[in-house]
C-alpha positions as CSV (number, residue, x, y, z in Angstrom):
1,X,9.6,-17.4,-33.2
2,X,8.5,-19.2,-29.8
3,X,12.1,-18.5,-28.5
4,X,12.0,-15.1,-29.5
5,X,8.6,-14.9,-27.7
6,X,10.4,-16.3,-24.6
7,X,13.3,-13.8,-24.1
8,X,10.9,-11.1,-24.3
9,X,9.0,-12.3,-21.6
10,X,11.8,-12.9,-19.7
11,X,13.3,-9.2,-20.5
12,X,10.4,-7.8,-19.9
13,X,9.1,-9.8,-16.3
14,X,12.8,-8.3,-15.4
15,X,12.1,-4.5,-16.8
16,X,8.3,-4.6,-14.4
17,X,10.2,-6.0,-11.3
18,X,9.1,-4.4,-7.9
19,X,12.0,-2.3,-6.4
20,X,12.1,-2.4,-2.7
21,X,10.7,0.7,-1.2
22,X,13.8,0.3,1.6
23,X,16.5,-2.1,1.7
24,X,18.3,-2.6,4.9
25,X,22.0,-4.1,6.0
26,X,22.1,-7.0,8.5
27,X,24.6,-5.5,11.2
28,X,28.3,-7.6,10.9
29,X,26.6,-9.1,7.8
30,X,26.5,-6.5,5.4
31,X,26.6,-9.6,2.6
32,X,23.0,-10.0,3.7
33,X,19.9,-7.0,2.5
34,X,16.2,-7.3,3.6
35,X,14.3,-5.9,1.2
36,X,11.4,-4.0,2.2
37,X,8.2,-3.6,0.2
38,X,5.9,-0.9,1.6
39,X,2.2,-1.8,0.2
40,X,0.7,0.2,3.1
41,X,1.8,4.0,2.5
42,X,2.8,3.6,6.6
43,X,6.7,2.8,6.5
44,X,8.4,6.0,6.7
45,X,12.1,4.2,7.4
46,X,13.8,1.2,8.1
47,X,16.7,0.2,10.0
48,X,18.8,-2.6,11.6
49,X,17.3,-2.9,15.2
50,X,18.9,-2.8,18.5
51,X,20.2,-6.4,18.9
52,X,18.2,-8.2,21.2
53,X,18.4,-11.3,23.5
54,X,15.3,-12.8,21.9
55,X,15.3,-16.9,22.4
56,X,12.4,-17.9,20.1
57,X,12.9,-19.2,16.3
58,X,9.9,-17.9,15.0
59,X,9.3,-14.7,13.5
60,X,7.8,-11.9,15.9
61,X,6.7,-8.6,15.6
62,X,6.9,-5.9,18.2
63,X,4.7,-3.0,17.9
64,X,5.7,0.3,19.4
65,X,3.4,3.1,19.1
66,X,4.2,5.1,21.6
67,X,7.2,5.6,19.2
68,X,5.5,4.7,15.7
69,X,7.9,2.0,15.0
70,X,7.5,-1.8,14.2
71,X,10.0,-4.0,15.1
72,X,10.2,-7.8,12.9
73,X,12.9,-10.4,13.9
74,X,13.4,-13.6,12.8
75,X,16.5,-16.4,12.3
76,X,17.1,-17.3,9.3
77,X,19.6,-19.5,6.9
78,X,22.6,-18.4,5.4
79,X,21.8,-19.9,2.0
80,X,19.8,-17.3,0.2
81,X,20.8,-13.6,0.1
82,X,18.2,-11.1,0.2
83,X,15.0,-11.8,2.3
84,X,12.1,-9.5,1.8
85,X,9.0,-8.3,3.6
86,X,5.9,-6.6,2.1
87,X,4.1,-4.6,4.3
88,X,0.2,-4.1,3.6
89,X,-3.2,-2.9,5.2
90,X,-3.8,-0.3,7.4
91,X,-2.9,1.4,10.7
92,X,-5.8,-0.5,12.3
93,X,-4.6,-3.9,10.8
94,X,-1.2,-4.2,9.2
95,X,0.3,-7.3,7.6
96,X,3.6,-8.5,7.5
97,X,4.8,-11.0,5.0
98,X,7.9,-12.3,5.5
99,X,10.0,-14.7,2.6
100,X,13.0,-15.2,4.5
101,X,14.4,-17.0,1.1
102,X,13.2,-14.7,-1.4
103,X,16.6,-13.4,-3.0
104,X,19.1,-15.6,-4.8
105,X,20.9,-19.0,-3.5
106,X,24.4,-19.7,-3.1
107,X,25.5,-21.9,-6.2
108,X,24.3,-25.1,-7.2
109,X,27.9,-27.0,-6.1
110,X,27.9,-24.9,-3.0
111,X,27.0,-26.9,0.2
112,X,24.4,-25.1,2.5
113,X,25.4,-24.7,6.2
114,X,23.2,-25.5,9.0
115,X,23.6,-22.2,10.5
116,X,20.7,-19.6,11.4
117,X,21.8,-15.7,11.4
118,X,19.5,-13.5,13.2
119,X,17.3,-10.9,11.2
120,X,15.6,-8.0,11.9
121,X,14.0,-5.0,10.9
122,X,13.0,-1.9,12.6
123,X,10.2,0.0,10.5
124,X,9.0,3.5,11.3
125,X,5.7,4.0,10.7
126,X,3.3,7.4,9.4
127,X,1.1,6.3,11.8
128,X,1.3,4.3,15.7
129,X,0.4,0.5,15.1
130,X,-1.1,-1.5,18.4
131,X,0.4,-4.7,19.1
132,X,-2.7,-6.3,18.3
133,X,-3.1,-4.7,15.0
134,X,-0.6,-6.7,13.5
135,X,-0.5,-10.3,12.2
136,X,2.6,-12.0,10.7
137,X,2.6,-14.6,8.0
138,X,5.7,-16.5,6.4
139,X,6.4,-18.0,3.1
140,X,9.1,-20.1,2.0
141,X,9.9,-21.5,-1.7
């Protein structure tokens, strides 16, 4: 009975899963997704941003309201498929949280690379968003 209990927990934690609100491809990656979970009511689209020639390892976020987009970069690892942001607050202060290892891992006898892949999202937005309004946090596993 306790088994049976189990499997439909399982089944149904799988049937009340969130579904991205947008999924983007990473440009000459198309293995890789980032999964996009709009909590805000602001993101209107998303898309593969223009590549850049950004230097830093850290995740940054570039506000342009002029055009109401949002653009979130990042380098990540090669080992899990699928990173995902959720987007949440307001126009006045939006939050970005990033899980660059949120989706599945390669096997468990696969080795892992030590190779970073640069991410990035462009978000369009209902509404401009200042530079200042937004604040960036990430979580790993």
């Amino acid at each position: 009975m306790a088994l049976l209990a189990m499997v439909v927990l399982v089944i149904g934690c799988d049937l009340f899963a969130a579904t991205p609100s947008f999924t983007v491809a990473v440009p000459d990656h198309q293995e890789f997704t980032i999964n996009v979970f709009d909590r805000s009511g602001l993101v209107t689209a998303a898309r593969a941003p223009v590549r850049s020639t950004r230097q830093s390892l850290d995740a940054e976020a570039t506000a342009d309201p002029a055009n109401h987009e949002l653009t979130l970069r990042w380098l990540g690892g090669v080992c899990h498929f699928g990173p995902a942001v959720t987007v949440s607050g307001t126009a006045a202060a939006l939050h970005l949280l990033l899980e660059p290892d949120a989706g599945p891992g390669l096997p468990f006898f696969a080795s892992c690379p030590a190779a970073g892949l640069e991410f990035g999202l462009t978000l369009t937005l209902a509404e401009p968003v200042e530079q200042d309004a937004v604040s960036v946090e990430v979580t790993t596993r």
